[in-house]
N, C-alpha and C positions, 0 to 999 in steps of 0.2 A: 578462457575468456567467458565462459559461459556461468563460470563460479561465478567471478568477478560482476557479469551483469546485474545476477539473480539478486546477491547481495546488496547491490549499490539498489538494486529498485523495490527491496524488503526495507533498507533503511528508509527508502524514500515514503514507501505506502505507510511504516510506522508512523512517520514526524507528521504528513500532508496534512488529516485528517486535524489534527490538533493547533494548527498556526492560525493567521491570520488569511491565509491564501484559500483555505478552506471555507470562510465565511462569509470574505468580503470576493464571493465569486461573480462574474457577471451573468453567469449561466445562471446563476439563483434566483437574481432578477427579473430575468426570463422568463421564468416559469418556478412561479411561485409554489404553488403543491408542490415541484422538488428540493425546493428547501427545508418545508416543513418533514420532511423525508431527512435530506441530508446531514442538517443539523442534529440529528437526535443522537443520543450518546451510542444506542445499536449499530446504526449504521457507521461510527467512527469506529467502533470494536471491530467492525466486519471487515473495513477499510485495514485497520489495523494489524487484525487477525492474517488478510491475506497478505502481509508484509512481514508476518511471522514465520507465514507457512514456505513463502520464497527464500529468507536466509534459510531455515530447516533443508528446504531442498538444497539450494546450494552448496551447503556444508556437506550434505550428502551424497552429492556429486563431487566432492572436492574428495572425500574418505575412499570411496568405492571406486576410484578414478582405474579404469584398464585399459592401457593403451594396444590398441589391435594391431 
């Protein structure tokens, strides 16, 4: 289960940053300085990046798996 999560919320943090959902947020609106923040391509990498780092771990839990 816990492969299963890691994965599904890597693919999720990959795509987020890049759609529609990402920019037309109402939190942005909100608070304008964190848009200028969100929007920027670093902060979508980073976003990204930690969606990279969870399938890696996940897969790494799924190889290593030992059941006690």
């Amino acid at each position: 289960m816990r492969v299963v999560v890691r994965v599904y919320l890597g693919l999720f943090l990959i795509a987020l940053p890049w759609t529609h959902f990402w920019t037309d947020n109402r939190l942005l609106l909100i608070f304008p300085h964190l848009a200028s923040i969100a929007l920027t391509g670093a902060a979508r990498g980073v976003v990204s990046g930690l969606g990279l780092l969870n399938i890696w771990i996940g897969i790494h839990d799924a190889i290593h798996y030992n059941e006690r």
